[in-house]
N, C-alpha and C positions, 0 to 999 in steps of 0.2 A: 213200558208202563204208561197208561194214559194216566192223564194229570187231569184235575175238575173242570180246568178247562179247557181241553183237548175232548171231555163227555160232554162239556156245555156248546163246543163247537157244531160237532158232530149230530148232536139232537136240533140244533139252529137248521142245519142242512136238511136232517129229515124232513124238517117244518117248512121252509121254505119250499122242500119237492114236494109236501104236499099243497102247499099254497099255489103254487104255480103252476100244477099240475088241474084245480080246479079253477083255474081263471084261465087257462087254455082251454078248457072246457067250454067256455063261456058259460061256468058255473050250473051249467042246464041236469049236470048229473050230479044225486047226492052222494054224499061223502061216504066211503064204501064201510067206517067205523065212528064209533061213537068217539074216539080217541080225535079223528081226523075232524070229526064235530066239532070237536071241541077248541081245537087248532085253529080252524076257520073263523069262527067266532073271536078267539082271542085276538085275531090277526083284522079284524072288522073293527070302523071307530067306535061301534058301541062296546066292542067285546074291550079296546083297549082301554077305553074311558072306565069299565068295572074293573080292570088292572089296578088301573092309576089308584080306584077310590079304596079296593084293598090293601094296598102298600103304604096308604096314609092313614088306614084306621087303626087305631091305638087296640092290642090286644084281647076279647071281652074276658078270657080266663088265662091262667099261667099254663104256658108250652107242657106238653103230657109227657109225663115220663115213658121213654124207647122201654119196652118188653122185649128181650131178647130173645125170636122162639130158635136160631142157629146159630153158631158162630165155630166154624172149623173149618176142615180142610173139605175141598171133596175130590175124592180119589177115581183116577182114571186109567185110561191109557197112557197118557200125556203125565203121568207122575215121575215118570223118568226124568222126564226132561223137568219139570219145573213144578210148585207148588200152587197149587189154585186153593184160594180160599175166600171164602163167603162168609158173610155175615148178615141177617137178615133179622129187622124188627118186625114188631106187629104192628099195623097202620091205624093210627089215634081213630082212624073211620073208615068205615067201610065206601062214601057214597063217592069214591073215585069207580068203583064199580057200577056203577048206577047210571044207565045208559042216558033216562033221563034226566039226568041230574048236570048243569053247567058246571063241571067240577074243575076248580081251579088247582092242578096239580102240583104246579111249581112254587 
């Protein structure tokens, strides 16, 4: 069983292989997703400095309440051997989809 930080490790790695993977580049090729966009930048002093000033800004409305559109089992092959279960909310917004969009996911 992964633990939050055993996923928080794990996605650190992705991030780092993609950071290292465009600075082996000599940054000369773009980033093959808007995801991997968006990594880059966070990982740049300006992208880290918009970190820093979201983490200090005081809330402008109260946390959205989680819509629950799943929350059960999902059934497989693999039900023999063990329970897999999923739970999944509806996302307060949409503009993490939005290629445009600096969207700070975490």
């Amino acid at each position: 069983m992964l633990t939050a930080a055993s996923r928080a490790a794990i996605e650190l790695v992705r991030n780092e292989f993609v950071i290292t993977g465009y600075r082996a580049r000599g940054a000369l090729v773009e980033p093959s997703s808007f995801a991997e966009r968006r990594c880059l930048h966070y990982a740049s002093r300006e992208g880290f400095a918009e970190f820093l000033e979201q983490v200090d800004r005081k809330p402008a409305r109260p946390a959205p309440h989680w819509r629950m559109v799943f929350d059960g089992e999902i059934v497989g092959p693999w039900s023999k051997y063990a329970t897999v279960w999923r739970t999944c909310v509806e996302p307060a917004t949409g503009d993490f989809l939005n290629p445009a969009k600096m969207f700070f996911f975490w």
